[in-house]
C-alpha distance (Angstrom), angle and dihedral (degrees) to the residues before:
residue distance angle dihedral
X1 . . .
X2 3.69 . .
X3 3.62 139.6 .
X4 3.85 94.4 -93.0
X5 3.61 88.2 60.6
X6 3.39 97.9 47.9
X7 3.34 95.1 41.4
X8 3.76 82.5 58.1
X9 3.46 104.7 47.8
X10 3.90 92.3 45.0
X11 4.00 87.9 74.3
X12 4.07 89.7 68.0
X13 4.18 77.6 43.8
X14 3.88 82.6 60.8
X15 3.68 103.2 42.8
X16 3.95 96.7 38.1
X17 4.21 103.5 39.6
X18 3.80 106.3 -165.1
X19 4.28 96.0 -123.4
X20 3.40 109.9 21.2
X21 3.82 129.7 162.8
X22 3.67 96.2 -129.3
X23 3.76 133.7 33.6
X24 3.58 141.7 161.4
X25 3.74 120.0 -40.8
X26 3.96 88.7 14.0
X27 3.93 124.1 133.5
X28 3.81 117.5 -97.6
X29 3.62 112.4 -107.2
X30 4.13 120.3 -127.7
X31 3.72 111.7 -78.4
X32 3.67 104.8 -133.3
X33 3.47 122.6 -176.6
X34 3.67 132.3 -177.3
X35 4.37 97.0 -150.3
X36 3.93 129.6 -7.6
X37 3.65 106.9 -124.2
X38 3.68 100.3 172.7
X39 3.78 124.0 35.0
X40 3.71 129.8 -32.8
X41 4.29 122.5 -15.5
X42 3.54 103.9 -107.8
X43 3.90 130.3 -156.6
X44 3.55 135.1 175.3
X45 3.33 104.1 -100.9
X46 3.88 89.4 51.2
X47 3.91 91.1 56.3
X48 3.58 82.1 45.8
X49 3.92 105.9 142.9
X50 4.08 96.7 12.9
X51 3.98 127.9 89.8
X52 3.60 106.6 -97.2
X53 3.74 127.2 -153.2
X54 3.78 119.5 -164.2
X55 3.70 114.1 -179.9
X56 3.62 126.1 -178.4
X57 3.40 122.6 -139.4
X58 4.36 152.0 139.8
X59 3.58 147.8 -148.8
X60 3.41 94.8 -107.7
X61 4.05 96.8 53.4
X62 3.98 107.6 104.3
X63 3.83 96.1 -153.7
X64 3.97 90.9 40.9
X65 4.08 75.6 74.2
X66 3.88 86.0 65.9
X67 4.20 96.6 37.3
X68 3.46 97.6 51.0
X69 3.85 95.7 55.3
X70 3.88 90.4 51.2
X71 3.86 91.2 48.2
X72 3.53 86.7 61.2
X73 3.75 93.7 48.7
X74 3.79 81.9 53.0
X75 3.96 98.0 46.4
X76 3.91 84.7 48.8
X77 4.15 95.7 44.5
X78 3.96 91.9 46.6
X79 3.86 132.8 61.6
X80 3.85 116.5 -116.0
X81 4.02 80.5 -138.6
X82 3.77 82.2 72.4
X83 3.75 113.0 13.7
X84 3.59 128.5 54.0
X85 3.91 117.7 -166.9
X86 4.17 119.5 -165.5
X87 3.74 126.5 176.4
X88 3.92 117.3 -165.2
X89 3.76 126.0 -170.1
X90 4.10 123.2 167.6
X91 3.81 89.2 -138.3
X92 4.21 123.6 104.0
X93 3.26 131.1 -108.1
X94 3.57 104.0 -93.3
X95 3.49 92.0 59.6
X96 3.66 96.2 48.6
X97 3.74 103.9 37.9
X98 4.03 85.7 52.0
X99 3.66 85.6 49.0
X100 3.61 97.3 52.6
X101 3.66 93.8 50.1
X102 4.07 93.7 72.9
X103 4.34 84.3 29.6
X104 3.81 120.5 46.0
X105 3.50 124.2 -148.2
X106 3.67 118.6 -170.0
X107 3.84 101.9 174.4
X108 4.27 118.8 74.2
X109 3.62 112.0 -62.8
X110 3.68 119.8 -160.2
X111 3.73 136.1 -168.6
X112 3.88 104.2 -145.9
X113 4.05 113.2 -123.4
X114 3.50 109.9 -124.5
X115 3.83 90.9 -21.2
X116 3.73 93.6 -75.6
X117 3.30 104.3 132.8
X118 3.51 80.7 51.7
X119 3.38 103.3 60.1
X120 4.10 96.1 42.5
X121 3.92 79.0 52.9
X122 3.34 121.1 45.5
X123 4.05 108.5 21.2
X124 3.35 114.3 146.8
X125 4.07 88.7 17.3
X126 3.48 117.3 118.8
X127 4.05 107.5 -149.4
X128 3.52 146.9 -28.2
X129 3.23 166.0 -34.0
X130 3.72 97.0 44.4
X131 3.30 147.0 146.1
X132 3.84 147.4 -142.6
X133 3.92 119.7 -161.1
X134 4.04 112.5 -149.4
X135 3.43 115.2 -163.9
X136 3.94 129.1 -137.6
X137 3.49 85.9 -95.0
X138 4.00 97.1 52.7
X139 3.54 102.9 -108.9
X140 3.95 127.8 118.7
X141 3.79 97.4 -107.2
X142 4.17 93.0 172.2
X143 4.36 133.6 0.7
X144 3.71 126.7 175.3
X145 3.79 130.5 101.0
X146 3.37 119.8 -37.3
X147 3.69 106.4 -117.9
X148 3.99 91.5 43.3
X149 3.79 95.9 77.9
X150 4.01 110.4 -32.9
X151 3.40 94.5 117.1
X152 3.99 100.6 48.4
X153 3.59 84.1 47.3
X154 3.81 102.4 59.0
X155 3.48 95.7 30.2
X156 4.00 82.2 66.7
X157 3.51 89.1 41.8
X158 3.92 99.1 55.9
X159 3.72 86.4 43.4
X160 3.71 97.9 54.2
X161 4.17 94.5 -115.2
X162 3.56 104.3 98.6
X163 4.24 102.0 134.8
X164 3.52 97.5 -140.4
X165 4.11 91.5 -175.5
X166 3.90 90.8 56.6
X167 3.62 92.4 46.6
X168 3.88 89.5 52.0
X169 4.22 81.6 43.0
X170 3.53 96.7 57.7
X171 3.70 96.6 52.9
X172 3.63 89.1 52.9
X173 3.34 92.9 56.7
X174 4.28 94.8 39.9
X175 3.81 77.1 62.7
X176 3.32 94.8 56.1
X177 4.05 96.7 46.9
X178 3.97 75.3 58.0
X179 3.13 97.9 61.7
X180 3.84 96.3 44.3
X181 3.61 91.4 53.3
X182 3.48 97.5 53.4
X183 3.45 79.5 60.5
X184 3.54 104.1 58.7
X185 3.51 86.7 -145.2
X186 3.90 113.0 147.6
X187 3.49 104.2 -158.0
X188 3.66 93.3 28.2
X189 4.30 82.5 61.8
X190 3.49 89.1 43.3
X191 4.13 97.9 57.3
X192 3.69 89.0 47.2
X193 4.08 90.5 46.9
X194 4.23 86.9 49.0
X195 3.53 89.4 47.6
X196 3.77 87.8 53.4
X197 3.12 95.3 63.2
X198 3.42 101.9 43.9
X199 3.32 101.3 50.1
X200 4.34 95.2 40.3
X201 3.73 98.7 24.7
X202 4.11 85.1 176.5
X203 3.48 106.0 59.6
X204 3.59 110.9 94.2
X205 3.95 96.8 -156.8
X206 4.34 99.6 82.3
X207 4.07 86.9 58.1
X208 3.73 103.4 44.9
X209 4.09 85.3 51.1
X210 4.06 94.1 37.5
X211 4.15 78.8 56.0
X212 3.71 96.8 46.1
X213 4.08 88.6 48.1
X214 3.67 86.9 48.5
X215 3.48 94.1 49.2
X216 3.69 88.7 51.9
X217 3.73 93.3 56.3
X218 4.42 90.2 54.8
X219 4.07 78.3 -106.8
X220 3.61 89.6 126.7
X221 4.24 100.7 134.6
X222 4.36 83.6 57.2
X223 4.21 82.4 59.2
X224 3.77 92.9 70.1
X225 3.61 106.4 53.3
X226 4.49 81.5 48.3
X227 3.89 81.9 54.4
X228 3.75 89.8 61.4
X229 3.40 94.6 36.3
X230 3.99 86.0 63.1
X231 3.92 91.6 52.1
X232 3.64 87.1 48.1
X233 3.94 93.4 48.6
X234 3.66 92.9 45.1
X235 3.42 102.8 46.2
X236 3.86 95.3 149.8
X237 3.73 97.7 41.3
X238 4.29 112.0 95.4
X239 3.51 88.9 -171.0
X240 3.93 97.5 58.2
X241 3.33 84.8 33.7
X242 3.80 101.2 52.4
X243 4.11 89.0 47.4
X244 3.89 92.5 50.1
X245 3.99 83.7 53.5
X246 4.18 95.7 49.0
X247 3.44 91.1 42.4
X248 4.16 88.5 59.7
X249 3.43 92.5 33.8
X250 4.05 85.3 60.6
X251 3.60 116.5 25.5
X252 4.04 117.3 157.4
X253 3.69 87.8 -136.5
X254 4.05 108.3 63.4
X255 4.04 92.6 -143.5
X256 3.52 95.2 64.8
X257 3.28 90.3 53.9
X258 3.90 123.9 109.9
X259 3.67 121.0 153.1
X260 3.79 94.5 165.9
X261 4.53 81.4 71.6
X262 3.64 81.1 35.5
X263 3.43 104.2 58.9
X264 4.17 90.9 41.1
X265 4.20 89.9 56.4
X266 3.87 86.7 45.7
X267 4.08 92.7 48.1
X268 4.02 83.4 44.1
X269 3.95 89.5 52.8
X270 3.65 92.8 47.3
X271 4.36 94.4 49.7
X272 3.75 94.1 48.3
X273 4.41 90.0 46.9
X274 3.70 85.6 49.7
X275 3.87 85.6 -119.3
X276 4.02 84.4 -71.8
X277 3.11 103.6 107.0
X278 4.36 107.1 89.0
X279 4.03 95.9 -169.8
X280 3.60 77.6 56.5
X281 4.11 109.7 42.5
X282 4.27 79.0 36.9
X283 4.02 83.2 67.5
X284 3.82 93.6 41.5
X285 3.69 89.6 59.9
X286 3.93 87.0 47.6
X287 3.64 89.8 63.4
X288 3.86 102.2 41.1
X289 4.12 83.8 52.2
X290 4.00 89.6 53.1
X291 4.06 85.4 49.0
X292 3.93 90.3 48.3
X293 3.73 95.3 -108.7
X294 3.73 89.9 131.1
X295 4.38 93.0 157.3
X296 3.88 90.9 53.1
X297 3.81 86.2 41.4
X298 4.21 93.5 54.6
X299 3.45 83.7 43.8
X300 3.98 105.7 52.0
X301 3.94 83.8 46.6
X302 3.37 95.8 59.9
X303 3.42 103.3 47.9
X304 3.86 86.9 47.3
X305 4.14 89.8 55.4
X306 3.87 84.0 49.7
X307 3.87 88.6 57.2
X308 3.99 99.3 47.1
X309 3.50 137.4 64.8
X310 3.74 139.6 -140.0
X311 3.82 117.2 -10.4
X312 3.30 97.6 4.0
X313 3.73 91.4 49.2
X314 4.04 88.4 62.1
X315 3.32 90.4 39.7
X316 3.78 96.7 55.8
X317 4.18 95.6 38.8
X318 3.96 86.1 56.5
X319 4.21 82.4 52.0
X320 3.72 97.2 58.8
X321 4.13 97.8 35.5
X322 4.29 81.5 55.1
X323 3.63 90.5 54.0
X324 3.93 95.5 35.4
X325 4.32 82.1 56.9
X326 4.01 87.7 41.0
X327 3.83 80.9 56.6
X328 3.72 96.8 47.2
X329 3.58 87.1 47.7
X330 3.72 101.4 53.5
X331 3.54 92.5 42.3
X332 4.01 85.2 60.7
X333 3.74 95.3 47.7
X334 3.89 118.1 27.7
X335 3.82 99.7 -165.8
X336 3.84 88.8 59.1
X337 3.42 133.0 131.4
């Protein structure tokens, strides 16, 4: 098997360790923190009765600098009443507060006591940012990192639809992929990834890796008709959604490209985030630039700058003022492309 594979199938290795200390349906452990640097101190007992997300993170962590701003969009989109929101690094407070003055963090930010929190955590895990989701009940109902999934997950939670018995189903059967893999085993990876997708037709992760093993194999045409499979499977997901649409809006090989499909998955994506979502309306303006629409492209990017914060916020103003000059531009030169 090659590295794409692996590569692949080393993202379930992420989200599902092989010995961990906590797992699905598990108590929370104590939160103990040394010094509250941001917000209130929290405990367990006073997020008693709420979802709580504890995420574990640190100045150092690259795509921390991309987690922490949509925690915040998270601490500001839920009530405290029903959402608790805890970040926990094993640095001191130097380091964090000076961190925190070029990065905000709005939710409760903890510095871990000894590293215990830490180690009742994230045994067994190997790295950060991620996040455990504790239920009102005080059990670990979902862990992983916390743009893979967090959002699905307590969106069903606040709504009262979270499926507790597929969640505990699908980590079953990330076990078994691990298994499989260590195995090198082709068709012994691709049983478990069919499975998969039987069993959990809505998570996204058993196509993207049944593509990359395809791809491995020169199989590359089968990949496509998986990719819309995933769309189809995940239906009420934007995020899945919204990367099945820039991945037709942009294909390398012109015939598998079709941004009319495209641009319907990416309007989808955009209805069901209640065009809120930036990472999302960012995408949306991706497509309508691949279909020429470069006005409603500048547009849809900066409305999604106006709706993120830090990085992504730069990020997204230098989108829109690129398409704003594409604009200009064409306007100056019709035959342009």
């Amino acid at each position: 098997m090659t590295r794409t594979a692996l590569a692949a199938l080393a993202a379930i290795a992420l989200t599902t360790p092989a010995v961990h200390a906590l797992d699905v349906g598990d108590p929370a452990p104590p939160i103990h923190a040394a010094k509250w640097v941001s917000n209130t101190p929290v405990t367990l007992e006073s997020a008693k009765g709420k979802i709580l997300i504890v995420e574990f993170w640190a100045t150092w962590c690259t795509p921390c600098r991309r987690t922490i701003p949509h925690l915040n969009q998270l601490f500001k989109k839920y009530d405290e009443k029903s959402v608790v929101i805890v970040g926990i690094t094993e640095e001191d407070e130097p380091t964090v507060k000076k961190y925190m003055e070029g990065m905000a963090m709005d939710y409760h930010v903890g510095l871990d006591d000894k590293s215990q929190t830490n180690e009742a955590y994230m045994k067994g895990i190997p790295g950060v940012p991620h996040a455990f989701v504790v239920g009102k009940d005080g059990k670990v109902v979902w862990h992983g990192h916390p743009l893979a999934g967090l959002d699905d997950v307590l969106g069903q939670l606040v709504a009262g639809t979270f499926d507790a018995a597929r969640s505990k189903k699908l980590e079953a059967l990330k076990a078994k992929l691990q298994e499989a893999a260590r195995s090198r085993n082709i068709d012994s990876i691709t049983a478990v990834l069919d499975e998969m997708i039987k069993t959990v037709p809505d998570d996204p992760d058993a196509y993207r890796i049944k593509r990359a093993v395809l791809r491995d194999q020169g199989k590359t045409e089968e990949t496509w008709p998986i990719l819309l499979d995933m769309a189809k499977g995940c239906a009420k997901n934007p995020n899945v959604l919204i990367e099945v649409a820039v991945t037709l809006a942009t294909a390398g090989e012109l015939e598998h490209r079709d941004l009319p499909r495209a641009l319907e998955l990416a309007k989808q994506a955009a209805e069901i985030s209640a065009g809120a979502n930036p990472a999302i309306l960012a995408a949306l303006a991706r497509v309508h630039y691949e279909l020429g629409h470069i006005s409603q492209a500048a547009d849809i990017a900066a409305k999604a700058a106006t709706t993120a914060d830090g990085d992504d916020k730069k990020r997204l103003e230098a989108h829109a003022a690129f398409y704003r000059a594409e604009l200009a531009r064409r306007a100056k030169d019709p035959d342009a492309k």
